[in-house]
N, C-alpha and C positions, 0 to 999 in steps of 0.2 A: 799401326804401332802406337800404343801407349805415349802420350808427350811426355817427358820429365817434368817434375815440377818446377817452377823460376824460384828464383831469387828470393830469401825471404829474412828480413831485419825486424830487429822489434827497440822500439823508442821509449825508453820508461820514463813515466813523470817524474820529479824531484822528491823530495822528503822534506818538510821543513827545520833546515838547521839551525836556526834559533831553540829557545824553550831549555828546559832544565837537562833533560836526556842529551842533549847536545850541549850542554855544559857539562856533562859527565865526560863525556868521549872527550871532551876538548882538555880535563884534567888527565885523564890517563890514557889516551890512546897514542899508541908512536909510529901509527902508520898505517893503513891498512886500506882495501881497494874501497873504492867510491860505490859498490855494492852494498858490501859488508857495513857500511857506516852508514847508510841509507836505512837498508833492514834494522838497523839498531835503532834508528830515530823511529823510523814507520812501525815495524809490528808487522802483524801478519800480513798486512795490505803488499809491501815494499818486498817480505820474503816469495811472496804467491809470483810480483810480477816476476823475481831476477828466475826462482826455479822454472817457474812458466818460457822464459825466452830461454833461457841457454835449453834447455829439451827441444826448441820447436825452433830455433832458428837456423835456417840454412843462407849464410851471407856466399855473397863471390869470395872465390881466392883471394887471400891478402886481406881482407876486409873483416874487422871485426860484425859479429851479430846482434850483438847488444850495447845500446847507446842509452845513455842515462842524461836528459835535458838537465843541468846546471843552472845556477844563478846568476854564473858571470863567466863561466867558459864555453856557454854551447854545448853540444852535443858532444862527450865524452863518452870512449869505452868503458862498461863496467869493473873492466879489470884492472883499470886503473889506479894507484896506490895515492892516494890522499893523506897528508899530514894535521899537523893543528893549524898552520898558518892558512892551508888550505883552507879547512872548516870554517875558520875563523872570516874570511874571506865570503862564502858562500851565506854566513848567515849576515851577514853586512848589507847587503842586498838583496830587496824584495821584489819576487818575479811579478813582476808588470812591464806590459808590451811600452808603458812610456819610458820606462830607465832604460838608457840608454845603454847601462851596465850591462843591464842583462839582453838587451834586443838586440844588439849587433854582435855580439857573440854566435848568437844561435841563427838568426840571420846566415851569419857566413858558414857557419857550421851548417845548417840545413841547404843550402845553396851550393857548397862541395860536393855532398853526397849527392843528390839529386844530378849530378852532371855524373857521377861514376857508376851510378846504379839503370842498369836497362828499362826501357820502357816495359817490359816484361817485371819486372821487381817490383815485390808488394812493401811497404813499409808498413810497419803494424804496430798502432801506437796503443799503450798500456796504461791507459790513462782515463781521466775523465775530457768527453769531447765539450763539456759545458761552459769551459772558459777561452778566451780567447787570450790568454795571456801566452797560448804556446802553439793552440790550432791556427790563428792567425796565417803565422806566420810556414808553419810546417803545409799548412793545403796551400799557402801561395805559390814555396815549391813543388813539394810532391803530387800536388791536383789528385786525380782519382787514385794514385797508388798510396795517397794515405788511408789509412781503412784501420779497423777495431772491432774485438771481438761483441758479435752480436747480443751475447750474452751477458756482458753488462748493462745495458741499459737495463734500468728500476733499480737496478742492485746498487748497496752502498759498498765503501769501503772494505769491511770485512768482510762480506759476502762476497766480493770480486778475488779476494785474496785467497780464500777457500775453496773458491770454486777451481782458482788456478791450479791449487795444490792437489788438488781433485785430478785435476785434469793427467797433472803431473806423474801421478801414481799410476793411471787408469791407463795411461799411453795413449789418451786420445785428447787429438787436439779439437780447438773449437772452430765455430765459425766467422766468418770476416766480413763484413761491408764498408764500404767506402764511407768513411768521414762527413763526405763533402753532402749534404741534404739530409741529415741521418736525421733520424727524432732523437731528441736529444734526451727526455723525459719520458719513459712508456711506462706500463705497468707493471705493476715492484711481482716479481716472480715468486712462485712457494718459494720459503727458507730451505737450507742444505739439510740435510740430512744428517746429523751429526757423526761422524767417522774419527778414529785417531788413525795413526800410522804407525808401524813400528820399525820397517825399509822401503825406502830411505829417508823419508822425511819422519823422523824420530820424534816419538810422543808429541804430534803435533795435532792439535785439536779444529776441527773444519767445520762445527756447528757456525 
């Protein structure tokens, strides 16, 4: 008999909320989830991961699938609703594993899940593995079940964002390795193919 498949969450990197785009949002936004205000700062990179995890995550009951690494709260569901004070908050502090602001949030936040989530459950970070401002501390708890799509490496930003979106469309997911010994650097892969979309990810451009 076929195994079912385990457990599977996905960890998005941050967006940086400083900069001017994030002075816009901070004048007229009145609320809106810690996704959405992300993808507005980011661009394509930010929209690729959020479409990318909600298609492909299968969390435990109860358990949100999509976690978004913060500046000063740790690990947060996506769907989470964010205000100004919020943002305001978030661009105040700069993610380095030495601020304390931000290290013992996610600390504890990655140390929760890691005790709720089975040895069997993959955590699947959406990110870049080349700084230690967030793998640090996420492979000290999760050890092997931190893992990342193979298919990033060489690729930059918007290439990782398009190819999500790709993925998104095509119903086909990618593949995974574990974090913990990966090359961090490989070689930068052909460019995308240029595709638009027109359902459901609308006049969105994948070059």
């Amino acid at each position: 008999m076929k195994k079912a498949p385990g457990h599977r969450i996905f960890l998005l990197s941050p967006a940086y909320a400083g900069g001017e785009r994030a002075r816009m949002i901070l004048r007229d936004s009145k609320g809106a989830s810690v996704a959405e205000v992300f993808t507005f700062l980011s661009g394509l990179y930010f929209r690729g991961k959020i479409a990318y995890a909600d298609a492909f995550a299968r969390p435990p009951r109860g358990m949100p699938g999509v976690l978004v690494i913060t500046p000063t709260r740790g690990l947060i569901d996506a769907r989470t609703r964010i205000r100004l004070d919020d943002l305001r908050e978030f661009a105040a502090v700069d993610i380095h594993q030495d601020d304390s602001r931000y290290r013992l949030p996610i600390e504890r936040e990655a140390r929760r899940l890691a005790l709720k989530l089975s040895t069997e459950s993959e955590v699947i970070l959406l990110g870049s593995i080349a700084t230690g401002k967030y793998v640090d501390v996420l492979l000290a708890n999760f050890g092997q079940r931190l893992r990342f799509p193979a298919d990033f490496v060489g690729r930059g930003d918007m290439s990782r964002g398009g190819l999500m979106l790709r993925c998104v469309a095509d119903g086909q997911e990618l593949s995974y390795i574990p974090v913990a010994g990966a090359i961090v650097n490989g070689k930068r892969p052909p460019k995308l193919t240029p595709r638009r979309y027109t359902t459901p990810l609308r006049s969105v451009s994948t070059n």
